[in-house]
N, CA and C atoms as a LAMMPS dump frame, in Angstrom:
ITEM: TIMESTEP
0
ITEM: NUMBER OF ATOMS
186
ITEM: BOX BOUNDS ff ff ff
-5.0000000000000000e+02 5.0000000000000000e+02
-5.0000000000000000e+02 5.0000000000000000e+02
-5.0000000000000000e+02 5.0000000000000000e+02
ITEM: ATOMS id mol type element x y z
1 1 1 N -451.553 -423.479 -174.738
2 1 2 C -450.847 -422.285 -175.209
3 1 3 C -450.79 -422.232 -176.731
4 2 1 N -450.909 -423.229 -176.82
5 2 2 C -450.5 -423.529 -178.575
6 2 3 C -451.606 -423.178 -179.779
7 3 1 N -452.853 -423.412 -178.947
8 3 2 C -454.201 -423.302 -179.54
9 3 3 C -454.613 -421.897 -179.574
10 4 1 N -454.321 -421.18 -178.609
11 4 2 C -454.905 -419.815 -177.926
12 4 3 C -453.514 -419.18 -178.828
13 5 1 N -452.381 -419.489 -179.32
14 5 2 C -451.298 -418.791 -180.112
15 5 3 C -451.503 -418.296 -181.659
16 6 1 N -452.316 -419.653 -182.104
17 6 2 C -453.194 -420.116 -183.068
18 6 3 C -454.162 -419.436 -183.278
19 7 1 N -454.819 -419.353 -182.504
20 7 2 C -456.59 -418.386 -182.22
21 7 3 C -456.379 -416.893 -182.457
22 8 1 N -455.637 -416.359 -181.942
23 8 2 C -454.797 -415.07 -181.956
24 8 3 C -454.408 -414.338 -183.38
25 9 1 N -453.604 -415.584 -184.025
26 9 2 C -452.879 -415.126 -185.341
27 9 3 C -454.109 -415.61 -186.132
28 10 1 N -455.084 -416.312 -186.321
29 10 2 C -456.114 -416.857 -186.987
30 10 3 C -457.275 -415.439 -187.262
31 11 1 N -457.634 -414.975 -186.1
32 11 2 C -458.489 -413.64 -186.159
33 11 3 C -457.939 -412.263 -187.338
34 12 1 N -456.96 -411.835 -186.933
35 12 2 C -456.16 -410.728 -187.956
36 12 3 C -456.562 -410.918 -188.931
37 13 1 N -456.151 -412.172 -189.387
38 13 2 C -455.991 -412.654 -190.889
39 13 3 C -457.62 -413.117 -191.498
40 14 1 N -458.515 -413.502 -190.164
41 14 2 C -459.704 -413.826 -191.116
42 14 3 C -460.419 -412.599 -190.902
43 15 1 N -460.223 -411.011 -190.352
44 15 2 C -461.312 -410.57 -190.382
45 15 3 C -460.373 -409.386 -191.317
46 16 1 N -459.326 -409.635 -191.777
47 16 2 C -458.227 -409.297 -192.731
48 16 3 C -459.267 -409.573 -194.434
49 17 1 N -459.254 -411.02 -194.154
50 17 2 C -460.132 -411.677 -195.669
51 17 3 C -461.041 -411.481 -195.362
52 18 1 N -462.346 -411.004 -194.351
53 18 2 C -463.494 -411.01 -194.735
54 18 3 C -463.631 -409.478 -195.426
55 19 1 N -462.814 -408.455 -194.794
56 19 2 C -462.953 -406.972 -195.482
57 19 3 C -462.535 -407.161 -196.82
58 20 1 N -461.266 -408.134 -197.317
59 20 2 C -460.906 -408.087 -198.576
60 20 3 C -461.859 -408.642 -199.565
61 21 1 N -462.342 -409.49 -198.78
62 21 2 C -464.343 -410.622 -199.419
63 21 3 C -464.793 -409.738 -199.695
64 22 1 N -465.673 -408.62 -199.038
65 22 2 C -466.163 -407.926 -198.831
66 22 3 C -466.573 -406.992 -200.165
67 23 1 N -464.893 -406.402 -199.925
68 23 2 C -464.728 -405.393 -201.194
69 23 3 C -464.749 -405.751 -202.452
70 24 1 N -464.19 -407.242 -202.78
71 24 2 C -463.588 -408.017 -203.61
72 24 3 C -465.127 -407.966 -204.881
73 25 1 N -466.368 -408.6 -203.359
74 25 2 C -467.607 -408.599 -204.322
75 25 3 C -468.32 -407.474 -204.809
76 26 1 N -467.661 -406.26 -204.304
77 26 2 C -468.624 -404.9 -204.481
78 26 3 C -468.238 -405.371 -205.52
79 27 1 N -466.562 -404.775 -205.817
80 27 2 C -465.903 -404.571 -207.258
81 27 3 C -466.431 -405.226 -207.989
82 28 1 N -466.5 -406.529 -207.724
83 28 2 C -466.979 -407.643 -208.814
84 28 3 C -468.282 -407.714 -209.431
85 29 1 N -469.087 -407.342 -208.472
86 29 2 C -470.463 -407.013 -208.987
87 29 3 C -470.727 -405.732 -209.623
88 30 1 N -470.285 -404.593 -209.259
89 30 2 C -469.708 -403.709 -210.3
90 30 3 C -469.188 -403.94 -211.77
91 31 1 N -467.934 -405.168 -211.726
92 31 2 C -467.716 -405.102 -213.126
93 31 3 C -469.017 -406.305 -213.931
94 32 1 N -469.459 -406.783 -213.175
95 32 2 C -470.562 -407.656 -213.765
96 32 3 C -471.685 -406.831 -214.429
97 33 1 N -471.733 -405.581 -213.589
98 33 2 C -472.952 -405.273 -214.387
99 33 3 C -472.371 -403.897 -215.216
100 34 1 N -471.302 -403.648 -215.289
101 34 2 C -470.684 -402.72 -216.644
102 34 3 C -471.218 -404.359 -217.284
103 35 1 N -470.797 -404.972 -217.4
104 35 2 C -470.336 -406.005 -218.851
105 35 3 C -471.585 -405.754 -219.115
106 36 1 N -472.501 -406.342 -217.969
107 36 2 C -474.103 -406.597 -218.976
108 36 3 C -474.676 -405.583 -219.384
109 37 1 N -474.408 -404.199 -218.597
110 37 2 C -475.087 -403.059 -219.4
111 37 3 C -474.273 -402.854 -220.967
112 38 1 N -472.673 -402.95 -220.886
113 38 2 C -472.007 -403.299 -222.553
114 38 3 C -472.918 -403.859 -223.373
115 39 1 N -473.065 -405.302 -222.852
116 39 2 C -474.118 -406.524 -223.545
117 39 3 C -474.769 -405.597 -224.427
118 40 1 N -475.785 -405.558 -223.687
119 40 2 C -477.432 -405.07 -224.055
120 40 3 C -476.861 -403.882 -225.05
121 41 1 N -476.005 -403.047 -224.615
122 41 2 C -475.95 -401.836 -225.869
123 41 3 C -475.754 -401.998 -226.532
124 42 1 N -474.801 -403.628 -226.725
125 42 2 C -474.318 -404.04 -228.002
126 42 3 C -475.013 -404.37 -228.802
127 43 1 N -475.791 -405.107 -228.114
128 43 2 C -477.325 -406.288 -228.727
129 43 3 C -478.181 -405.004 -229.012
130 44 1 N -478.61 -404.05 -228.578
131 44 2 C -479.357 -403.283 -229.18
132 44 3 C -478.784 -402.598 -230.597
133 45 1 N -477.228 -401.67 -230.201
134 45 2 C -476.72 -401.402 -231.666
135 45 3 C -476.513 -402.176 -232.802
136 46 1 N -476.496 -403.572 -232.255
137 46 2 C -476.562 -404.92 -233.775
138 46 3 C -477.773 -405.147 -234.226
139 47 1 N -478.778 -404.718 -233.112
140 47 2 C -480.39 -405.148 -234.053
141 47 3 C -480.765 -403.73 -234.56
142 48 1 N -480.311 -402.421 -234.047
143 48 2 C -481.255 -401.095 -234.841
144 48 3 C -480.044 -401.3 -236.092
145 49 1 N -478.463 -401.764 -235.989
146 49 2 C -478.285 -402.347 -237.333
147 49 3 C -478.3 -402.35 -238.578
148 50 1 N -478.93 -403.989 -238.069
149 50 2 C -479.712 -405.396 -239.019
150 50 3 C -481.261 -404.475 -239.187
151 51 1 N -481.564 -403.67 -238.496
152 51 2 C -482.841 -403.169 -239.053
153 51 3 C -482.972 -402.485 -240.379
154 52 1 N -481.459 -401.283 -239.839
155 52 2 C -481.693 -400.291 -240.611
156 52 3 C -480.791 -401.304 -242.25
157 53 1 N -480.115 -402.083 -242.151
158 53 2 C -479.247 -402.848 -243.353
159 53 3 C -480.849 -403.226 -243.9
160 54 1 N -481.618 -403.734 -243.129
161 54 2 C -482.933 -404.647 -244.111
162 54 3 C -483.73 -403.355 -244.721
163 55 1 N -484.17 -402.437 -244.137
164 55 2 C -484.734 -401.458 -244.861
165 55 3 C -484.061 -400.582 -246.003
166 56 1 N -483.062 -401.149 -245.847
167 56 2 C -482.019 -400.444 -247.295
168 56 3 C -482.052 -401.605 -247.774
169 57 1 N -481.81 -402.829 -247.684
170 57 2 C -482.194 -403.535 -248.918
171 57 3 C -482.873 -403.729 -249.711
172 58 1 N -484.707 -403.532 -248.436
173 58 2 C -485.868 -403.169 -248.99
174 58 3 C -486.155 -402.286 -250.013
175 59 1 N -485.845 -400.991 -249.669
176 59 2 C -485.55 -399.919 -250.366
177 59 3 C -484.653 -399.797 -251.86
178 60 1 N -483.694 -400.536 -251.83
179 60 2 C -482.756 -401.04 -253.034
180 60 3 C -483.527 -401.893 -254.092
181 61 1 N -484.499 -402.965 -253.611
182 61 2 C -485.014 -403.718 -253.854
183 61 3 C -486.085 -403.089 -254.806
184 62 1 N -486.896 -402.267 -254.609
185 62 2 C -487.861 -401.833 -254.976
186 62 3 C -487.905 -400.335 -255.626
């Protein structure tokens, strides 16, 4: 009785956490790839930049 009482209250709750798993990783993989698309825009706006700073130095220079 004790096992099968067990078995009972055990189900709810794990197919409870597998929907919350579930969702948990959409979200998460969602915010994973905002960050890395952030990344890259960042890394691109710091190198067109450092581009455009060197061609004005160039330019200053000469």
């Amino acid at each position: 009785m004790q096992l099968e009482k067990s078995n009972e209250a055990i189900t709810p709750v794990r197919l409870y956490l597998e929907a919350k798993y579930s969702q948990v990783t959409h979200e998460f993989w969602f915010f994973i790839l905002t960050i890395v698309l952030l990344l890259i825009g960042s890394l691109i706006s710091i190198g067109s930049l450092a581009g455009i700073t060197k061609t004005f130095r160039k330019t200053e220079g000469d």
